[in-house]
C-alpha positions in Angstrom: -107.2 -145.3 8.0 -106.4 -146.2 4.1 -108.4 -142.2 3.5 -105.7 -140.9 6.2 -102.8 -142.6 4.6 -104.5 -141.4 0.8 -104.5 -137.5 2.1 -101.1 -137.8 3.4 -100.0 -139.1 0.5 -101.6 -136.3 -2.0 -100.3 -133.6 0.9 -96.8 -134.7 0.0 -96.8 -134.7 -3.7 -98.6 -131.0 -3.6 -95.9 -130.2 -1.6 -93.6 -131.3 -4.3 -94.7 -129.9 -6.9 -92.8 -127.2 -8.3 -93.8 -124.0 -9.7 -92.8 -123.4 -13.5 -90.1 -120.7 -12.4 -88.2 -123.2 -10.1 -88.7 -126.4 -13.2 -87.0 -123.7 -15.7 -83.9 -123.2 -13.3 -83.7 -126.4 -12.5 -83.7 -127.7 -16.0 -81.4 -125.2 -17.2 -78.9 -126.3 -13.9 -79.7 -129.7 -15.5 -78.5 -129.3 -19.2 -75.3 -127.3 -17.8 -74.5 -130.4 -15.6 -75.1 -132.5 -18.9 -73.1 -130.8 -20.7 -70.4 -130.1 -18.6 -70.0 -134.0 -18.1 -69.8 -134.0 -21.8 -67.4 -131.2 -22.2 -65.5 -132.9 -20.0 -64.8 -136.3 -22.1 -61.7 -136.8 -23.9 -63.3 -137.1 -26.9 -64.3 -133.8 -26.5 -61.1 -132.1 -26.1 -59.2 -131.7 -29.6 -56.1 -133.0 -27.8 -57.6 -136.2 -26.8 -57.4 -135.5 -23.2 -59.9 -134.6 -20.9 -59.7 -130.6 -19.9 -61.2 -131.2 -16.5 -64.7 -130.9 -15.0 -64.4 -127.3 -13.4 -63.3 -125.7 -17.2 -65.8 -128.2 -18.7 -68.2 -126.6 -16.3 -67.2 -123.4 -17.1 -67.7 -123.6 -20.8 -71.2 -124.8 -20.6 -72.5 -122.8 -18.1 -71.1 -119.8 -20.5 -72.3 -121.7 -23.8 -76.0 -122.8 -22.2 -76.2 -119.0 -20.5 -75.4 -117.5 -23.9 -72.3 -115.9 -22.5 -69.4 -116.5 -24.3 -66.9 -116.2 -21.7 -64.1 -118.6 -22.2 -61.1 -120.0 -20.8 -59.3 -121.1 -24.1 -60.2 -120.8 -27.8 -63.1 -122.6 -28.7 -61.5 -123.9 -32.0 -58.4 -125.1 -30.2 -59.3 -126.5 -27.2 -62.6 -128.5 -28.5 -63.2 -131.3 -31.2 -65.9 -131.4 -33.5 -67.8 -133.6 -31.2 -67.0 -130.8 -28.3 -68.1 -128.0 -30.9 -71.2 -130.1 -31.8 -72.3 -130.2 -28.0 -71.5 -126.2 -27.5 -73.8 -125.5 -30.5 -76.5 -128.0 -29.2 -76.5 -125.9 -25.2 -75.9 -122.2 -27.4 -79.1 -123.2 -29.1 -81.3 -124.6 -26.2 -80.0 -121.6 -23.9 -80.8 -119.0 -26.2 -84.6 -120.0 -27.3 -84.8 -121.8 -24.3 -85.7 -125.9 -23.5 -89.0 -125.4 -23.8 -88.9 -124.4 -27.4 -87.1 -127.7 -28.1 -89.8 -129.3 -26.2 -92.4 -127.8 -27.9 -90.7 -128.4 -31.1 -91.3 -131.8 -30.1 -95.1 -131.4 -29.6 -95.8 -129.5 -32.4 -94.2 -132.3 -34.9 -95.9 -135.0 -33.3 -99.1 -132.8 -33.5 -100.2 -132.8 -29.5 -102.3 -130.7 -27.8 -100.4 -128.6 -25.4 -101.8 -129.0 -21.7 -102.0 -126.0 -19.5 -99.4 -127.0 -17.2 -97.0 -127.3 -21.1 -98.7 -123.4 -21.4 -97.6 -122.1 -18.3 -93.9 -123.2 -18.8 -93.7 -121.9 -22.4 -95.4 -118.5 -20.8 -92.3 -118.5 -18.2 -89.7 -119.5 -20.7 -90.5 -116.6 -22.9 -91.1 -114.2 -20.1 -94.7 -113.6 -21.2 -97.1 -112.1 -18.9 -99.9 -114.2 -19.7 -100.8 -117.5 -21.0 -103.2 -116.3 -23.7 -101.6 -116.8 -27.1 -98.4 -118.1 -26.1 -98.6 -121.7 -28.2 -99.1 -118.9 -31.2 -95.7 -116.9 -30.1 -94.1 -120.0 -29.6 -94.5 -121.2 -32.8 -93.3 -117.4 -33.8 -90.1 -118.2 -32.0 -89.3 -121.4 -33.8 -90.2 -120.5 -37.4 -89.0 -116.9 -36.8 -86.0 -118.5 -35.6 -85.5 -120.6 -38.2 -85.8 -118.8 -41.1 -83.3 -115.8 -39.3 -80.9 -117.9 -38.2 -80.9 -120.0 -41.8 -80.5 -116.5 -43.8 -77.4 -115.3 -41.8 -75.8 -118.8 -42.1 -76.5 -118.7 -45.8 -74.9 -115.1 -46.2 -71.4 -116.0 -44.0 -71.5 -118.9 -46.3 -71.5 -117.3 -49.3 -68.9 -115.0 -48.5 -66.3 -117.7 -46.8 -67.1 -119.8 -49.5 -64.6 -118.2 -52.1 -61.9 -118.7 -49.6 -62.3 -121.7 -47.4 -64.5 -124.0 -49.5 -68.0 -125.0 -49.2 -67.2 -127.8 -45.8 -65.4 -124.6 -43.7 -67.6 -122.0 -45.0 -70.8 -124.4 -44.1 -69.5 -124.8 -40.8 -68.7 -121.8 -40.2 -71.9 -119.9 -41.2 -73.8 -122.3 -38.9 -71.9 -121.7 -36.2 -71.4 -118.0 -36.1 -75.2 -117.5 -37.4 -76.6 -119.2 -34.6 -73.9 -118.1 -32.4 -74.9 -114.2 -32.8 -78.3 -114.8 -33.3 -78.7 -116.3 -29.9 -76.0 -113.6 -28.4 -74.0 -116.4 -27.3 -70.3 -115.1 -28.9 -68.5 -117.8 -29.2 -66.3 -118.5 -32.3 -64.6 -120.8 -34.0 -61.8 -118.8 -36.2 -59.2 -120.1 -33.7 -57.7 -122.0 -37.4 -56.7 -118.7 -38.5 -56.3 -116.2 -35.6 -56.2 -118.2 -32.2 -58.0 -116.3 -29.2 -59.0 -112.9 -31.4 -62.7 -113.7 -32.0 -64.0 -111.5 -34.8 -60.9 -109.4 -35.0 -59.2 -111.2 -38.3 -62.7 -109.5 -39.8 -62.8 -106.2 -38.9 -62.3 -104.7 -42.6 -65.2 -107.2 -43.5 -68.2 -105.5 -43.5 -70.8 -108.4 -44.6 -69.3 -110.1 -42.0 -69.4 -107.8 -39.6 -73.0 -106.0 -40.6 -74.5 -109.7 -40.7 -73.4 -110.8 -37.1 -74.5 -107.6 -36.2 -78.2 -108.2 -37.9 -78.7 -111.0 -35.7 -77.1 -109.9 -32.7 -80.0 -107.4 -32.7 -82.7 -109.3 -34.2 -82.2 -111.8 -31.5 -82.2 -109.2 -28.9 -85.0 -107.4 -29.9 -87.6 -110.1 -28.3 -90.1 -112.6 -29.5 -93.1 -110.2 -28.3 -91.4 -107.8 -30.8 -90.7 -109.5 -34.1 -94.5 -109.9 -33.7 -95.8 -107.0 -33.4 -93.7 -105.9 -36.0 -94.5 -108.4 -38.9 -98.1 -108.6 -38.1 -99.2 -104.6 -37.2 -96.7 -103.2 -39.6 -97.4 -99.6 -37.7 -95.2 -98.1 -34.9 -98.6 -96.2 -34.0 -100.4 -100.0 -33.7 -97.4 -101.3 -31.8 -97.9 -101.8 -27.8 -96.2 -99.4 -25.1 -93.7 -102.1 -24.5 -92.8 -102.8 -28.1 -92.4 -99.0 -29.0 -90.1 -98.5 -26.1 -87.8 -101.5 -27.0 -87.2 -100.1 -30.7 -86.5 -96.4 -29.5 -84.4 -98.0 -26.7 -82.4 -100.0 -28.9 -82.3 -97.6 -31.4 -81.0 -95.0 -29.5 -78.5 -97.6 -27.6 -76.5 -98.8 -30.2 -76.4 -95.1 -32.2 -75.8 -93.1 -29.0 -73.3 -96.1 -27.7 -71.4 -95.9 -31.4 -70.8 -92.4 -31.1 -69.5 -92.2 -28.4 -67.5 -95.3 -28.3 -66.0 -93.9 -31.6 -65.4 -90.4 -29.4 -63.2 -92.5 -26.7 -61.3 -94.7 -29.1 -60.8 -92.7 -32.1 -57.5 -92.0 -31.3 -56.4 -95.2 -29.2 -53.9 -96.9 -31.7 -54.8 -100.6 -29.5 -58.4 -100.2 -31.0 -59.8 -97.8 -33.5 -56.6 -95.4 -33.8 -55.0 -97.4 -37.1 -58.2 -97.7 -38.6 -59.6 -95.5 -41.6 -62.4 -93.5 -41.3 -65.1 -96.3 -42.6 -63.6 -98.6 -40.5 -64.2 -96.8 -37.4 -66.9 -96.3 -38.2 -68.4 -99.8 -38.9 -66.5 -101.4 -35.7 -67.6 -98.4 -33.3 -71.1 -99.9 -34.2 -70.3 -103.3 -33.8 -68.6 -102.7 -30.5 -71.9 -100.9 -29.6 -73.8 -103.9 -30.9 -71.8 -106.2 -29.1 -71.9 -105.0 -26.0 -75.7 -105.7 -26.0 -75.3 -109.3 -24.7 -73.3 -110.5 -27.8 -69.7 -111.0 -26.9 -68.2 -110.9 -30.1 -64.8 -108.5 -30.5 -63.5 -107.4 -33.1 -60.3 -105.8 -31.5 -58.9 -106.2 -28.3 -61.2 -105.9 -24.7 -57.9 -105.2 -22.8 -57.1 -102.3 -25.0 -59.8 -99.6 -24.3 -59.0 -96.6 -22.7 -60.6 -96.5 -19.3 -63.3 -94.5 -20.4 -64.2 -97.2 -22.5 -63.7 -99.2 -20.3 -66.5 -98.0 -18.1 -69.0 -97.0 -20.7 -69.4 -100.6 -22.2 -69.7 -101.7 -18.7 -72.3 -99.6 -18.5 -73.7 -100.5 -21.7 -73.0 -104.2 -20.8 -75.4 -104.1 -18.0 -78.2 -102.8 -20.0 -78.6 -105.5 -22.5 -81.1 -106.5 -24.6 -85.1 -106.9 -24.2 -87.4 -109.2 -22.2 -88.2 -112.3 -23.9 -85.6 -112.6 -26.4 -82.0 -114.6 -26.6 -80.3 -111.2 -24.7 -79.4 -111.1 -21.1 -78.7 -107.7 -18.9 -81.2 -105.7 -17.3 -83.4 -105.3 -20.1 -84.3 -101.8 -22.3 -87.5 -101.5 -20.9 -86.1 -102.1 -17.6 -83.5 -99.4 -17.6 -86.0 -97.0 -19.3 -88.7 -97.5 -16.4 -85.6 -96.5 -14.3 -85.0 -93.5 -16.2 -88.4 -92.1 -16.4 -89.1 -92.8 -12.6 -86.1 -90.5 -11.7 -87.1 -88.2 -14.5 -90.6 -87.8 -13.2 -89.7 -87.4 -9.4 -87.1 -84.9 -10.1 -89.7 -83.1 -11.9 -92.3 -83.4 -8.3 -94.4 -85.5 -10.3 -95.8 -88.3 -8.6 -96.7 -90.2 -11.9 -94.8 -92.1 -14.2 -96.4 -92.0 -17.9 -95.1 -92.7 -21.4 -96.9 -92.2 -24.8 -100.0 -91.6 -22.6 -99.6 -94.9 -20.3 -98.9 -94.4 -16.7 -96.7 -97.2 -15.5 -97.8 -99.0 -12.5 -95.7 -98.5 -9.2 -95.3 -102.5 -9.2 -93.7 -102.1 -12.6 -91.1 -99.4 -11.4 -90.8 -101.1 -7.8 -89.9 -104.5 -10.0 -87.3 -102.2 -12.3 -85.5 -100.8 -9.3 -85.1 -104.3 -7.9 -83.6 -105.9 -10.5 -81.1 -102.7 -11.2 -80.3 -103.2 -6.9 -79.5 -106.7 -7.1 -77.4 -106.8 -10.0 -75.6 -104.1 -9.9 -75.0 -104.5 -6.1 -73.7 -108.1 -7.2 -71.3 -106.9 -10.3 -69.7 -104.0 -7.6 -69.2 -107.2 -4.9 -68.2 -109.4 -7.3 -65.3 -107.3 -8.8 -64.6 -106.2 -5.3 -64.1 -110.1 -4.3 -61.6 -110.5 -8.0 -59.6 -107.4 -7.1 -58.8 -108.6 -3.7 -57.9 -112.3 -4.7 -56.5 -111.8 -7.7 -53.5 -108.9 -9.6 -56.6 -107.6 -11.3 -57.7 -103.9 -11.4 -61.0 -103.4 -10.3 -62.3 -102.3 -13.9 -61.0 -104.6 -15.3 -63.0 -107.1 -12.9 -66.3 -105.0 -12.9 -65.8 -105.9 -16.8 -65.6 -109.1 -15.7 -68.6 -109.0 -13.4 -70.7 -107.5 -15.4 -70.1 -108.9 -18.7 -71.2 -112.3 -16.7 -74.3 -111.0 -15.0 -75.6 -109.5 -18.1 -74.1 -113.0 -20.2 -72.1 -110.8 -22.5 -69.2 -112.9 -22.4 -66.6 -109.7 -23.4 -63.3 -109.5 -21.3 -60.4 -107.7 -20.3 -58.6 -110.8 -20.6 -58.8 -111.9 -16.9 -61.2 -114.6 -17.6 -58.0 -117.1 -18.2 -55.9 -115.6 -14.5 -59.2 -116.2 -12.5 -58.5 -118.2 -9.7 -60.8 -121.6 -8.6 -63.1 -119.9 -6.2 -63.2 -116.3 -8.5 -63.9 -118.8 -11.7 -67.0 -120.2 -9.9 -68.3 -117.3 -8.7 -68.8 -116.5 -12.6 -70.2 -119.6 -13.1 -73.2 -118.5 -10.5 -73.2 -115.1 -12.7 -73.5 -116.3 -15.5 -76.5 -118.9 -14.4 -78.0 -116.0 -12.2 -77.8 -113.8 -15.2 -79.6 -116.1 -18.0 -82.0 -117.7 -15.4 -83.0 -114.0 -14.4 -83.4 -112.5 -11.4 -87.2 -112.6 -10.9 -87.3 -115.5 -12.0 -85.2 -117.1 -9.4 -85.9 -114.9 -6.3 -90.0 -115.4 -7.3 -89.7 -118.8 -8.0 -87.6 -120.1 -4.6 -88.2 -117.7 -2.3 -91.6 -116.3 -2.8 -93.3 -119.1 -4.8 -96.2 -119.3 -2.0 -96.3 -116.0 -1.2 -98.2 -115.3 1.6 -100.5 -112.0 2.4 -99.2 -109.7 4.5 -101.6 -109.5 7.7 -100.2 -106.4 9.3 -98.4 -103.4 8.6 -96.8 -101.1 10.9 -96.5 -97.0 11.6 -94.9 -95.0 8.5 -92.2 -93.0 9.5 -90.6 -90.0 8.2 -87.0 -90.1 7.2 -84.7 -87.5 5.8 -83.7 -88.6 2.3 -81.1 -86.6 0.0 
């Protein structure tokens, strides 16, 4: 009997034991609730009074998701204490809890366990466990020293005008801010509500946020690959297709951005030529997952509009501080259609055929979201006086935790406001990892299969 009562006792804790997909979700839910409960203080508020749990809510789910949509100014509606905590969740959602758990490890010298392994393989999105204590501790210095450089530059240069206390804060703030493509700001003390738009004539302001915007997006498999090989011909597949990716994203995206809004007077119209120039590529660079502006969201023309949306969506790259669908993501996409147009039955790149797995995996993730940003917007049309572009905007910039806006976030009602709450925690959490890790975490083997049919497609 006391072996009977052991086994049943062991059956139930296997049975609630969870796979590391479903402890990262869970943990991330965790520090939102956290940090909504502290959000929601008085002592948070700069007013003295509480804001409420559902805004609270709201503002960490966008801070811990590295959104950086808002429903006030970040300056005027929080206290230092409130700041302090939305730098704290920016920080852990962007590298991830596990890096301030291993942090932890590291210091205190253990050894990390496999189970430890396995987490810090699904926190960074790696494929395998072999050599990911060594990319972790990639992440934190790499991290460290980036993030300390661009704070060091925005210091120096709001030094001159704002004295060494603001300009400190401020270059902490904003560095880690971009470099986890978080966006949120805290220039409400001289230009309430207009994020970077009081420096959009500033170039080392501008060219530094937008350093780390992509250096954070670029991916932790990719810084290195790049400081150790040294060789885009030594690079991986993956790594290569990230750089030309980005590369070509934030040039091709720049152009024509600048194209759309070169003559739009509410955007790039009163600007000189430079100036056009430098914020068409920092509205490019935004839009991958950043959520800095430095003019108005409202004010684009509606083919601009639609193309950040689409550019929105895309994002950055697996395994970094970006949300979206990912490069590599979008350009499995692309080549699949590219190769079937073409009859080919194949899909290869620099001499690499791409598993069908891989490309099933891409059009799955593309499905889902998309399918969600189109409902979504739908669902804020129809309840709220909101143009459906302007709520794909919305939509989108959530699901790919951009946190760039029309400026609807603030007319959103209750039920439309939590609803971007889930997109925001669906789109950081990521879509695999939440659809693998609570509804096919035991996968079971399929022990049948029927008939193929034939079905007229096109």
């Amino acid at each position: 009997m006391p072996d009977k009562k052991r086994i049943h006792r062991k059956g139930i804790r296997g049975k609630l034991k969870l796979a590391p997909t479903q402890i990262i979700a869970l943990t991330f839910a965790f520090i939102i609730l956290a940090g909504a409960c502290l959000l929601a203080l008085p002592v948070a508020s700069r007013s003295g009074e509480s804001c409420g749990f559902v805004p609270a809510l709201f503002t960490a789910t966008s801070s811990t998701c590295v959104t950086g949509l808002v429903l006030f100014d970040t300056w005027s509606q929080w206290s230092g204490f409130g700041q302090t905590v939305l730098l704290i969740l920016i920080e852990l959602g962007g590298l991830g809890f596990m890096s301030a758990a291993s942090l932890v490890v590291f210091v205190l010298r253990k050894k990390v366990g496999l189970r430890q392994r396995m987490l810090i393989a699904q926190a960074l999105s790696a494929g395998e466990m072999e050599g990911v204590v060594r990319l972790q501790k990639w992440v934190l210095l790499g991290s460290l020293v980036i993030q300390s450089a661009g704070a060091l530059i925005l210091f120096f240069r709001f030094l001159p005008d704002f004295g060494w206390l603001q300009a400190a804060k401020w270059g902490v703030f904003h560095a880690v801010s971009a470099f986890c493509n978080a966006g949120f700001d805290i220039f409400g003390s001289i230009a309430p509500g207009q994020s970077v738009a009081v420096w959009n004539a500033d170039p080392v302001v501008l060219l530094t946020l937008m350093a780390l915007v992509v250096i954070g997006g670029l991916g932790f498999f990719v810084w290195e690959e790049v400081v150790t090989l040294r060789s885009f011909k030594k690079y991986s597949v993956y790594t290569k297709l990230v750089l030309i990716a980005t590369g070509v994203l934030i040039l091709g995206g720049a152009v024509v951005i600048g194209v759309l809004e070169w003559n739009n007077p509410d955007t790039l119209g009163n600007m000189p030529v430079w100036q056009k120039l430098l914020n068409a590529l920092f509205q490019s660079v935004t839009l991958r997952t950043a959520g800095f502006a430095s003019f108005d969201q409202a004010m684009l023309t509606e083919g601009g509009k639609a193309f950040s949306t689409l550019l929105m969506l895309v994002g950055g790259s697996s395994g970094s501080t970006a949300g979206g669908l990912k490069t590599v993501t979008v350009v499995v996409l692309v080549l699949f259609v590219l190769a079937r147009a073409r009859g080919r039955s194949r899909v290869s790149v620099f001499c690499r055929n791409i598993p069908h797995d891989k490309i099933l995996d891409a059009m799955t993730i593309v499905s889902i979201v998309c399918g969600l940003a189109v409902a979504g917007a739908i669902l804020i049309s129809a309840t709220n006086d909101i143009s459906f572009l302007d709520s794909l905007y919305e939509t989108a910039s959530a699901l790919a935790t951009v946190g760039l806006t029309a400026g609807v976030t603030p007319a959103l009602n209750t039920g439309c406001r939590l609803m971007i709450i889930l997109f925001m925690y669906f789109g950081r959490v990521g879509v695999l990892t939440l659809s693998l890790g609570f509804l096919m975490g035991d996968r079971a083997q399929e022990r049948f299969a029927y008939a193929d049919t034939n079905l007229l497609i096109g």
